[in-house]
C-alpha angles and dihedrals in degrees: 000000000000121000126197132181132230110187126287108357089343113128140161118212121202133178129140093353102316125120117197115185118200129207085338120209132183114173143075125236089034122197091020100291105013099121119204112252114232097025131257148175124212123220098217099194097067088042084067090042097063123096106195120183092230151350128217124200120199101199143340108259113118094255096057104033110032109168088209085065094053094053099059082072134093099271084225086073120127101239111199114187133176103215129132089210127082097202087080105044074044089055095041085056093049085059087067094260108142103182104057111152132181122235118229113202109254096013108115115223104207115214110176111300091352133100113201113194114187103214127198120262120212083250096051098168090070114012137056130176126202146235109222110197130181138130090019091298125132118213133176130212117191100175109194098314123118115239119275099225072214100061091036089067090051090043093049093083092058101066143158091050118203100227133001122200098201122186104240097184128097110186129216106220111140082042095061093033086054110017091150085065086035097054094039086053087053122252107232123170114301117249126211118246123282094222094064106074091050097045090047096038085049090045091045102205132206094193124024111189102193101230153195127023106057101152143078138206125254119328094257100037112123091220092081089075094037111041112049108049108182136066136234082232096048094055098047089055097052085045079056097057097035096049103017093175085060141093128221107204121186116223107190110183119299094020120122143186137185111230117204132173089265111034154351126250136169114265122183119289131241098283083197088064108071110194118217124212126328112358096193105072126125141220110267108203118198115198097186096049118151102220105223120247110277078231096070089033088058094052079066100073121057128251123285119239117250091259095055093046081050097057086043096060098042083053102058091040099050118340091070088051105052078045098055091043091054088052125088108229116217111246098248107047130122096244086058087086117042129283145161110245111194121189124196119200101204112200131215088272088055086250110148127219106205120219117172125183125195098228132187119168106311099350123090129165135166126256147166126274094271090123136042111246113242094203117033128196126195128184139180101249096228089047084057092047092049087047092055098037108028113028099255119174139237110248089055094053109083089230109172134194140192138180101023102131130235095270097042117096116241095227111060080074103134096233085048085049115047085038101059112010106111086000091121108159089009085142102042100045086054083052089051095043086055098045091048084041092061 
């Protein structure tokens, strides 16, 4: 079985004949501003040129299912995706796809010599991981999900498992949205979850590829040193101590191995995957790290059109608020008693336009600035634009935000809210308005 990696959760099967290709990506940056780490360059050519026998798709969200990706594929390409909602097989087959199947968990999907078995995440309205099996080899692939205590059972009688790919990332998100509330609760070194030692030693490995992730923002976000908290090298070691008989073996794009019962050797890369500069650098976390103003963030992005300052501003007078009061607040939120929400739309010359609500429960109205917010939100203006007209998510959007206290959820935050509640495929139906556009 050879195994070769993409970027991120990207990966190409092969075994007999046969070429599977997972979560496929080809661009760079991915998900808007989710550049590739270490870097990369695709030959796009030789991406159009590939006829794989299927593709398999783990979840919906936009690093893992572009559609601009996709399209880059022979329409006649078996798409597999694992999705409880029917817009986006409707939007994939708009694309011109006309074999686009949906997964069921446990239910094997045979390819040629492969047998594809789509497992439950512990999130399993919205991930899913995957069974690879061929040539007699078991291997895992957890994608970014998180374990299922429920599917580790089931996958406990097939160990040892040839091969794990094991999403070594934990993102920071909430941490780089609040760090005010971040750095007053302390920011001490990151440990790495509980849960890990127990669900590898159960699996009991041969091979762990650390996996997902594998890319940064923009070269002089801050979030490079704040989101991503531990290191390709820090989790090798702790792999080290928890399954001493097992290898922990690095695939940076491109890179690819042949796995056999009995060993694991180098095989040619994806000559379509051209890596760029140095491919062995690690992740540096700063824990002390000071977050720039949004001010000097939003002087990195160039100025909106008129038109897009236009739909901006007719968002945060009246769009945001049709939007919140179609909404149903949970009952313990902090927006259940009343507050004063302030959001401030910050341009390309870091000059902020001030918009404040009185808000309780699920009303919310403007008003003057009679009274002192008590949470305050600030946003890049084009990050606001690309979030209303591209899809773009929430952890790429520089999104701050003060004065929520230690017990409220970050993400009953209004602007959260009225952006990606009931956005489901934003992304991906933008991607398919361009690509139709085009």
């Amino acid at each position: 079985m050879k195994i070769s990696r993409i970027l991120h959760a990207g990966y190409v099967f092969e075994s007999g004949g046969t070429q599977i290709v997972f979560d496929p990506v080809f661009e760079n940056p991915f998900s808007r501003n989710c550049h590739a780490y270490p870097d990369v360059r695709f030959d796009l050519a030789q991406v159009r040129a590939l006829r794989p026998d299927a593709v398999f798709i783990s979840h919906f969200h936009d690093d893992h299912c572009s559609l601009e990706s996709l399209d880059l594929l022979d329409r006649a390409t078996p798409i597999y995706l694992y999705c409880l909602f029917d817009e986006l097989f409707a939007m994939i087959r708009e694309l011109g796809f006309v074999d686009v199947r949906p997964l069921t968990l446990d239910v094997p999907v045979l390819v040629g010599g492969f047998e594809v078995i789509p497992r439950r995440a512990l999130e399993a309205d919205v991930d899913s991981m995957f069974q690879i099996r061929a040539e007699g080899l078991n291997v895992l692939n957890v994608v970014d999900s998180w374990m299922d205590p429920e599917t580790l059972e089931q996958l406990k009688p097939y160990a040892p498992w040839d091969m794990v790919l094991w999403p070594f990332q934990t993102m920071r998100e909430v941490d780089v949205i609040a760090p005010s509330r971040a750095a007053a609760a302390g920011r001490g070194p990151v440990e790495l979850p509980d849960e890990w030692p127990e669900q590898l030693q159960a699996l009991a490995p041969r091979y762990v590829v650390p996996s997902s992730c594998q890319f940064r923002q923009e070269p002089w976000s801050w979030y490079n040193h704040a989101m991503f908290p531990i290191t390709y090298k820090r989790f090798a070691e702790a792999v080290g101590v928890w399954l001493p008989a097992a290898q922990v073996v690095r695939l940076n794009p491109s890179v690819a191995v042949e796995l056999t019962a009995d060993a694991l050797s180098a095989a040619a890369p994806l000559p379509w995957v051209q890596p760029v500069g140095d491919q062995n650098v690690d992740y540096e976390y700063d824990p002390g790290i000071v977050p720039p103003p949004t001010a000097d963030i939003a002087r990195h992005f160039t100025a909106l059109s008129d038109e897009q300052s236009a739909q901006v501003e007719a968002f945060c007078r009246a769009g945001l608020i049709e939007r919140y009061e179609d909404m149903e607040l949970p009952e313990d939120s902090y927006f259940a008693s009343p507050c004063v929400w302030q959001l401030s739309v910050y341009d390309h010359e870091g000059v902020a336009q001030h918009y404040r609500y009185r808000i309780h429960g699920d009303s919310i109205a403007p008003m003057g600035d009679e009274e002192a917010p008590t949470w305050r939100t600030e946003i890049p203006a084009a990050k606001l634009y690309a979030g209303l007209a591209l899809g773009e998510s929430l952890t790429s959007m520089y999104m701050r935000i003060e004065g929520a206290p230690e017990d409220a959820d970050i993400v009953d935050d209004p602007l959260i809210r009225t952006l990606f509640d009931n956005a489901f495929a934003a992304y991906q139906a933008a991607q398919l308005a361009r690509i139709k556009g085009a």
